[in-house]
N, C-alpha and C positions, 0 to 999 in steps of 0.2 A: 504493500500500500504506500511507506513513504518514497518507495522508490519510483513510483506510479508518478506519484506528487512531483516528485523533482522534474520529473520530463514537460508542465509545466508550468515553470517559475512566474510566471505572470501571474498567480495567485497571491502570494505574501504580497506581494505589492499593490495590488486591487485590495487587498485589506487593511495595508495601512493605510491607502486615501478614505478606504469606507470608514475604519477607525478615526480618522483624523475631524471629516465630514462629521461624522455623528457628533462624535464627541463636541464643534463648534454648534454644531444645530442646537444641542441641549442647552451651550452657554449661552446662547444667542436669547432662549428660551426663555431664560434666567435675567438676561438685559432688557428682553421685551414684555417681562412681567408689568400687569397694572400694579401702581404701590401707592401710598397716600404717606402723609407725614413724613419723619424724622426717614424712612425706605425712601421716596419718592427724593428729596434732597440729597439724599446721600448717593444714591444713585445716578445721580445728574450731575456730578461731577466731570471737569476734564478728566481725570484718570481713568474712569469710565468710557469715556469719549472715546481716548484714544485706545481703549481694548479694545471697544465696539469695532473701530476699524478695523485690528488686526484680527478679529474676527471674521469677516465682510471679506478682506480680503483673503486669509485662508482659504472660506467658501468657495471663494469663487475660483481659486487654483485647485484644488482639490477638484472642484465640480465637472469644472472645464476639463481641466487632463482625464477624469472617465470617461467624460464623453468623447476623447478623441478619437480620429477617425485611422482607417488602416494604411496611412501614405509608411509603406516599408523601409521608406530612406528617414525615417527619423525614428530611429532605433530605442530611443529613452521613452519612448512612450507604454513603458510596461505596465501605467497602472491602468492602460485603455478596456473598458469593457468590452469593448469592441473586437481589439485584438486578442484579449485571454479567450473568447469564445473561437476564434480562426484557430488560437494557439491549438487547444482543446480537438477541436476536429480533426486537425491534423494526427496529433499524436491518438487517438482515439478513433476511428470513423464509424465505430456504431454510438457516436454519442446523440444521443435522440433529440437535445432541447436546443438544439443549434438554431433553427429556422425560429424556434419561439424565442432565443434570448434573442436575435437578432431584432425580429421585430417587438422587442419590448424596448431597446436599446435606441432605434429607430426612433419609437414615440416619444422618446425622451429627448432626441438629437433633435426631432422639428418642433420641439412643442416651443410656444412662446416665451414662454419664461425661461430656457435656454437662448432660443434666439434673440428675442428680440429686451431682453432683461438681464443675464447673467454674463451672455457672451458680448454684448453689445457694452455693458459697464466693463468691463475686461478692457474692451477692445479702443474704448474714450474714455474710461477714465482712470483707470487705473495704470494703463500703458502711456500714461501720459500728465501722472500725477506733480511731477517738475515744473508742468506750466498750469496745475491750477491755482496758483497762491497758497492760497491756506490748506493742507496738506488733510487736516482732522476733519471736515467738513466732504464725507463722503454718502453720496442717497444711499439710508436706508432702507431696510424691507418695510413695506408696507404690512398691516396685517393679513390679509389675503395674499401677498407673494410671499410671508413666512409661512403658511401654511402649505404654498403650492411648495415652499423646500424642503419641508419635511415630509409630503408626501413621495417627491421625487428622489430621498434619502433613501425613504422605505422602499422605494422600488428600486433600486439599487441593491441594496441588500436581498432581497430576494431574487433580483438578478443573479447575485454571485452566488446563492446557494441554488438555483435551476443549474449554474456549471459548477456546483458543488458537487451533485447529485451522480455524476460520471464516477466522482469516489464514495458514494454514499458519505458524502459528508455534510452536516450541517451547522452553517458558521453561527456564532452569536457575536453581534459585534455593537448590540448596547451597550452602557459606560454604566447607569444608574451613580453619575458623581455628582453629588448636591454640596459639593466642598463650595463654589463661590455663594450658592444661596447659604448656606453656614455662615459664611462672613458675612454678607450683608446682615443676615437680621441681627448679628451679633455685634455687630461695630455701628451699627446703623443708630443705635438709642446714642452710643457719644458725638455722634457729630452734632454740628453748634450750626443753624441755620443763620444766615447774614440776620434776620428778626434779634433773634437770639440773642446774639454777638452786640447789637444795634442794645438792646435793654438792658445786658450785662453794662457794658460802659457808660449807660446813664444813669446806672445804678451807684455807680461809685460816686 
């Protein structure tokens, strides 16, 4: 079986982008929570701000490279769902879910929120974040294009376990880490809102 595995290696590496992906969708999860009070302030922080981006942008590297496409002369592109399902046929040819991950894979390459959302912020704003000024100031997900990304996480994920299924394997690639909401509710009662600060000093 792991010698099955190793013929091929385009698996580990569709798992760390899906691990990686996941893992931001949750934190994203966690930044896009509704909060009210001393959470909602403390949350709205610059240092917040700028995770927020270095999240966004993950996403969208992570997202992008599965979705790439089979050009054979760019050889780095191993975490492509694309290519680990060609990989797969190859070394394999009774492998049966080829034609289905393809077009599962497919639906994800035209759908809008690739094209004209994820690939498109890739393509203007992040390949070209030099000449926006202000570097922190990047569009976030709307409520409805976060949910269309964690729906397209989840289909991902069951993409790689349909070419799991050649080894009878079935990945788990949830995090269940609640470490940053841990610190928010935790740190969240000492922050001091500008109010705050504002009637401490008039108090003296």
């Amino acid at each position: 079986m792991d010698l099955e595995k190793r013929e091929v290696k385009n698996f580990s590496y569709v798992m760390g982008c899906l691990h990686r992906l996941n893992l931001v969708v949750d934190e994203l999860a966690t930044i896009y929570k509704k909060r009210e009070g001393k959470e909602y302030h403390f949350i709205s922080q610059y240092t917040f701000k700028i995770y927020h981006m270095g999240l966004i942008y993950i996403f969208i590297c992570e997202y992008c490279k599965l979705l790439e496409g089979l050009d054979e002369r760019k050889l780095e592109h191993w975490g492509s769902l694309a290519k680990l399902n060609e990989k797969i046929m190859k070394v394999h040819p009774t492998y049966t879910n080829y034609d289905l991950v393809k077009s599962k894979i497919n639906a994800l390459y035209q759908s809008n929120f690739h094209l004209k959302n994820i690939k498109a912020l890739r393509d203007s704003t992040f390949a070209h974040l030099d000449k926006k000024g202000e570097p922190f100031k990047v569009t976030a997900f709307e409520d409805d294009e976060f949910y269309i990304a964690k729906q397209h996480v989840k289909e991902m994920i069951e993409i790689l376990n349909l070419c799991g299924e050649v080894y009878r394997t079935h990945y788990h690639i949830e995090t269940g880490n609640d470490s940053t909401e841990r610190f928010i509710n935790k740190y969240a009662q000492f922050y001091e809102t500008r109010a705050e600060r504002v009637n401490r000093v008039l108090r003296k």
